[in-house]
DRENLUMDREN-301294 format. One record per residue: residue number from 1; chain; x negated, y, z of N, C-alpha, C in turn; residue in three letters. Coordinates in pm, whole numbers, plus 50000, padded with zeros to 5 digits. Example, Ala and Ser with C-alpha at 12.3 -4.5 7.8 and 13.67 -1.06 7.14 Angstrom:
% DRENLUMDREN-301294
1;A;48681;49431;50780;48770;49550;50780;48680;49670;50780;ALA
2;A;48715;49775;50708;48633;49894;50714;48710;50003;50787;SER
This chain:
% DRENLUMDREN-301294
1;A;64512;64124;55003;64587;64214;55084;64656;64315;54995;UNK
2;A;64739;64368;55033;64822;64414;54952;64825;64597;55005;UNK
3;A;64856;64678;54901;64827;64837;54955;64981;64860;55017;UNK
4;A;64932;64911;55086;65013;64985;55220;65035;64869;55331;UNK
5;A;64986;64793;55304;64995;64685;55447;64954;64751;55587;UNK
6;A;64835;64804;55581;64778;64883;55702;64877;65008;55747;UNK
7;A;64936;65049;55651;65024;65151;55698;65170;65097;55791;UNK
8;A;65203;65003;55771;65287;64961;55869;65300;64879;55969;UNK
9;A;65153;64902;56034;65078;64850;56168;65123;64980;56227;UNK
10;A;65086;65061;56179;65064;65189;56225;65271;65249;56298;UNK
11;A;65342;65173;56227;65442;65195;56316;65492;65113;56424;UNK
12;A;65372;65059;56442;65450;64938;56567;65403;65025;56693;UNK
13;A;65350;65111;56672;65239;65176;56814;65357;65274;56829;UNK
14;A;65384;65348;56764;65494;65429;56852;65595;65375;56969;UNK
15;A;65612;65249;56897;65689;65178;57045;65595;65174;57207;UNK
16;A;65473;65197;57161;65370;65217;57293;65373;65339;57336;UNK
17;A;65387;65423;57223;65369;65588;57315;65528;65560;57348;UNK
18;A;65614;65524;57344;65752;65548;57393;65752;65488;57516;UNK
19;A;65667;65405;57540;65700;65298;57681;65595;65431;57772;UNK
20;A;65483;65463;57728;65420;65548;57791;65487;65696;57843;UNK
21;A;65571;65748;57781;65637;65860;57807;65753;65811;57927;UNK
22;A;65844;65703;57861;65954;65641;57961;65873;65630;58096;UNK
23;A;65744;65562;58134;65721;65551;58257;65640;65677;58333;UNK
24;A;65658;65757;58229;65547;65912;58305;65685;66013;58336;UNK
25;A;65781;66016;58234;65925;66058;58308;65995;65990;58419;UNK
26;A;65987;65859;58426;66035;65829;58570;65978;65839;58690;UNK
27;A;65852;65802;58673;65734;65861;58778;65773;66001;58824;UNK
28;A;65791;66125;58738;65783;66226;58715;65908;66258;58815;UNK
29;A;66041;66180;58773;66147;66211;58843;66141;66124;59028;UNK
30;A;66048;66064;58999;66044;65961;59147;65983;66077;59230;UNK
31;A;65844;66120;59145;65814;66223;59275;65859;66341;59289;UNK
32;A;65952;66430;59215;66069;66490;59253;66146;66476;59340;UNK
33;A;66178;66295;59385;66287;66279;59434;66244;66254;59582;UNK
34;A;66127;66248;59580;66032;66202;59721;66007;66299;59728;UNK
35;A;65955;66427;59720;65921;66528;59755;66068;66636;59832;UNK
36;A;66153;66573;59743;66282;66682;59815;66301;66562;59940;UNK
37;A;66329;66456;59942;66329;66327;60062;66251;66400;60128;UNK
38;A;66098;66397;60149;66044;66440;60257;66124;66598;60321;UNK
39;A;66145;66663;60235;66192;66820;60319;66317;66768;60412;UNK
40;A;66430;66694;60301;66512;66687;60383;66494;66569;60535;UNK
41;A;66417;66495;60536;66403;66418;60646;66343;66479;60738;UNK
42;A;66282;66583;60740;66198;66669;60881;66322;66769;60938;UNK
43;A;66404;66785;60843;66503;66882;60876;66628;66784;60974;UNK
44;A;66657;66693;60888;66795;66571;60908;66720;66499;61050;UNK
45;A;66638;66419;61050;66601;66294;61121;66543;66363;61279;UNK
46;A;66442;66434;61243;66349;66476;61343;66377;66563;61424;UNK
47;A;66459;66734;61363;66512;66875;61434;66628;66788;61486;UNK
48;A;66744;66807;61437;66855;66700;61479;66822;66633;61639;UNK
49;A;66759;66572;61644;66746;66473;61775;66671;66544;61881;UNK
50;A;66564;66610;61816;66509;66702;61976;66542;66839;61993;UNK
51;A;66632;66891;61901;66726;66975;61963;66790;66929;62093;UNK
52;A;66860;66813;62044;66935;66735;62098;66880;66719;62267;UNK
53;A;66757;66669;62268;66657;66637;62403;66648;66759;62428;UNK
54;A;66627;66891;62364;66552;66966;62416;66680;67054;62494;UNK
55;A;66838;67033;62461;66973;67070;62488;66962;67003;62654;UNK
56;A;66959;66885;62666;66966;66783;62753;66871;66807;62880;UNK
57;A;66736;66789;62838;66655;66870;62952;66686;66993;63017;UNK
58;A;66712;67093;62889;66733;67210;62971;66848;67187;63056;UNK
59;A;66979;67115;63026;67049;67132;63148;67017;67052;63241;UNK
60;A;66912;66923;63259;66885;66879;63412;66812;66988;63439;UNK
61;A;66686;67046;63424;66634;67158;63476;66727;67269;63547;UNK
62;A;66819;67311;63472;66949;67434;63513;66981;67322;63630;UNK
63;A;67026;67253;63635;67107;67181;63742;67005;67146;63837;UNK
64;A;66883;67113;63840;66785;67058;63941;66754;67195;63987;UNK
65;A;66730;67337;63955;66675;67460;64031;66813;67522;64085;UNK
66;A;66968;67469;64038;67064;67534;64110;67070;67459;64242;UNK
67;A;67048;67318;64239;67052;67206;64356;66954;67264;64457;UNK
68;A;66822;67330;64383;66706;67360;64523;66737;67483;64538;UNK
69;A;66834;67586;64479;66892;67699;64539;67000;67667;64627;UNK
70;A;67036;67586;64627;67167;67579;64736;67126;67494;64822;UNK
71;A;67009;67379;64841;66943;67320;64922;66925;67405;65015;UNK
72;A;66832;67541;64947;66718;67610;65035;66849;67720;65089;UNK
73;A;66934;67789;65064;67014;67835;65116;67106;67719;65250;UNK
74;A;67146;67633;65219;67143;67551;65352;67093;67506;65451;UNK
75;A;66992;67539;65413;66895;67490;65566;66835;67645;65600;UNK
76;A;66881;67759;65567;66785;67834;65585;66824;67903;65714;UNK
77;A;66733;67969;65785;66783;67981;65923;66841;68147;65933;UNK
78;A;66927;68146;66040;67021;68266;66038;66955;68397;66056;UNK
79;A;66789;68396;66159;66710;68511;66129;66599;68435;66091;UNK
80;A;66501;68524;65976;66422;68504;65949;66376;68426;65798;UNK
81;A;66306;68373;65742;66280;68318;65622;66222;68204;65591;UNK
82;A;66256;68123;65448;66213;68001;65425;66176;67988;65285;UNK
83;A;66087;67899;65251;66021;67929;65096;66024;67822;65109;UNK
84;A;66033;67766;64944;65996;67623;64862;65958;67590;64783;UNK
85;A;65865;67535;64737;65767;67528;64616;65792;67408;64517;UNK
86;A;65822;67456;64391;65874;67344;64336;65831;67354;64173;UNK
87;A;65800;67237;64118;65768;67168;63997;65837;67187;63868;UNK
88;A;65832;67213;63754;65923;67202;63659;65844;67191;63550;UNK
89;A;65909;67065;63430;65820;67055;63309;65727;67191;63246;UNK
90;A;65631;67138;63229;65581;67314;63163;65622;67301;62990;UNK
91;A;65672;67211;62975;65717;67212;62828;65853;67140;62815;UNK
92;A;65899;67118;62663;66008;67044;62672;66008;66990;62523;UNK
93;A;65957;66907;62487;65948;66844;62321;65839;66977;62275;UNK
94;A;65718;66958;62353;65616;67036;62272;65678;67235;62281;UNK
95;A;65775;67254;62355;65812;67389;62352;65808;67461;62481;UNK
96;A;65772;67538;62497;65820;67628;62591;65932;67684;62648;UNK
97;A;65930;67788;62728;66111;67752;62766;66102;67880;62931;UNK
98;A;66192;67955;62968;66237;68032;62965;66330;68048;63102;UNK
99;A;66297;68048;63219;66429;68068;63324;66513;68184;63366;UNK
100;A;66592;68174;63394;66648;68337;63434;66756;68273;63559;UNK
101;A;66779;68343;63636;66859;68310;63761;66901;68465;63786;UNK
102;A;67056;68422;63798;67148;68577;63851;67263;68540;63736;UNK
103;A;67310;68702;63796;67439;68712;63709;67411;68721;63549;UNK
104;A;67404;68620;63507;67365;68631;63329;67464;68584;63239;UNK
105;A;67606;68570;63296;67710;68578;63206;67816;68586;63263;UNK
106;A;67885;68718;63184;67982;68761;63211;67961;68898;63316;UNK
107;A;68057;68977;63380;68050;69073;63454;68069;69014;63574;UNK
108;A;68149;68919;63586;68228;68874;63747;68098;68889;63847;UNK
109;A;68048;68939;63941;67934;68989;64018;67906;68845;64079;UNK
110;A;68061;68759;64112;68055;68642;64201;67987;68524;64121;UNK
111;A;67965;68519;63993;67955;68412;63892;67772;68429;63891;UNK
112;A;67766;68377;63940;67572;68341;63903;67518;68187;63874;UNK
113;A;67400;68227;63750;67394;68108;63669;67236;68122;63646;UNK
114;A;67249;67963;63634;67072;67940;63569;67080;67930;63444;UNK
115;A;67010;68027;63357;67015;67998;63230;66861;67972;63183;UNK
116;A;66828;67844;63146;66714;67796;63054;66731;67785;62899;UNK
117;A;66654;67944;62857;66633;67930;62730;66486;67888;62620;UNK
118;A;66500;67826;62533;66364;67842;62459;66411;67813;62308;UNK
119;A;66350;67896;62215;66388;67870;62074;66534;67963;62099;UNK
120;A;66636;67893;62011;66772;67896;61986;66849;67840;62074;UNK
121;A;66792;67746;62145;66865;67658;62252;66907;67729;62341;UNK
122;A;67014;67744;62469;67044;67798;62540;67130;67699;62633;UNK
123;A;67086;67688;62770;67200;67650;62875;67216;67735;62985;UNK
124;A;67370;67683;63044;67388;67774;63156;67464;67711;63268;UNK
125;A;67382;67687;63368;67466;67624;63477;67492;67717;63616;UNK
126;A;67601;67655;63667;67675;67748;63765;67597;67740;63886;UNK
127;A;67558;67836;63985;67483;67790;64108;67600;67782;64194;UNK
128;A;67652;67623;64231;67780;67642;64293;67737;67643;64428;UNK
129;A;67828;67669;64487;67846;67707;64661;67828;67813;64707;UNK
130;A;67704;67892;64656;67676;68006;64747;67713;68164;64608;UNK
131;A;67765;68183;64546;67836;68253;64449;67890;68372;64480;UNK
132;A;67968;68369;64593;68032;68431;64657;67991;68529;64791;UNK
133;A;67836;68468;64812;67826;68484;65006;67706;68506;64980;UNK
134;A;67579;68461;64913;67469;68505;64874;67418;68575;64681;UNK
135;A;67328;68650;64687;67272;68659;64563;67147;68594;64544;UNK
136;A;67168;68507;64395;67061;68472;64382;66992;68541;64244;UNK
137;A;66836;68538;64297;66785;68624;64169;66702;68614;64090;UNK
138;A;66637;68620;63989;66463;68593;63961;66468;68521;63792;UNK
139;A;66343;68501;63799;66283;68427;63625;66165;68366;63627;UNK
140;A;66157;68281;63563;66018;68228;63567;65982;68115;63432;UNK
141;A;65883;68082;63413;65875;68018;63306;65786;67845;63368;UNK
142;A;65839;67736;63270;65767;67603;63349;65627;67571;63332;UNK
143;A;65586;67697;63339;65440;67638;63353;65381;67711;63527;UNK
144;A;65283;67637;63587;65259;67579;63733;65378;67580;63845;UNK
145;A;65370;67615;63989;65426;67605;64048;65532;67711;64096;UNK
146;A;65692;67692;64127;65788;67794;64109;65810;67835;64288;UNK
147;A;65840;67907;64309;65893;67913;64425;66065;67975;64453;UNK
148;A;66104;67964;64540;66259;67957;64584;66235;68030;64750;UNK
149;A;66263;68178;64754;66245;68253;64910;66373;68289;64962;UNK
150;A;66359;68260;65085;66495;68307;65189;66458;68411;65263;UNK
151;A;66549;68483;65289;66446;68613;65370;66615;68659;65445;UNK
152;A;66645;68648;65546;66777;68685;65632;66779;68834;65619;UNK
153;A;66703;68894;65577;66695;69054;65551;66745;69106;65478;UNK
154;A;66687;68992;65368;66721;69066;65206;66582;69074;65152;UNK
155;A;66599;69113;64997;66501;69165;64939;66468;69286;64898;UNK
């Protein structure tokens, strides 16, 4: 054997720590790149769409309690009073949520609206027909049972 033979074994291994570093930097950059992926997919994929539902519900709700306000104003009798008891999700995509009934936008006294808010979300639907000839008033939130009163008196 010849001297210095053993010494140039000894450079073939650096090509091993090099393969070892190359795959601990890409690793390194993979879970960088998965870690920002996950933030942005809860933000992009998931908020995005049940905003979306949670936009959508609220206006059948606005539109289903303006329908049983102008229901219960139509049948209601010329003296005296009528009540109606009525149902509404107590949630909406895991959220809570917010009614208001009356004049809640704008000044016009004649313009009254259901507005269901929760979060940032906001809708507002018109209570059509009776706008002009009755007031409607009140708030409530969807959890148990709501009621809707006629009273020929007033309140």
């Amino acid at each position: 054997m010849r001297t210095g033979d053993h010494l140039r074994n000894l450079d073939s291994d650096d090509a091993g720590v090099a393969t070892m570093i190359e795959y601990i930097l890409i690793s390194g950059i993979l879970m960088i790149l998965f870690v920002v992926m996950l933030l942005l997919v809860n933000a992009n994929f998931m908020q995005g769409p049940v905003n979306t539902l949670t936009y959508s519900a609220f206006t059948d709700i606005s539109n289903g309690i303006s329908t049983r306000i102008v229901d219960t104003y139509a049948i209601a009798p010329v003296t005296g009073n009528i009540t109606s008891r009525f149902d509404i999700p107590d949630d909406v995509a895991g959220r809570g949520y917010y009614v208001e009934i009356g004049n809640t936008v704008g000044s016009d006294p004649t313009t009254q609206t259901v507005t269901v808010s929760g979060g940032m979300i906001t809708t507002n639907v018109a209570i059509a027909g009776i706008g002009s000839t009755q007031r409607a008033m009140g708030n409530t939130t969807g959890t148990g049972l709501n009621m809707i009163s006629f009273d020929s008196r007033g309140f």
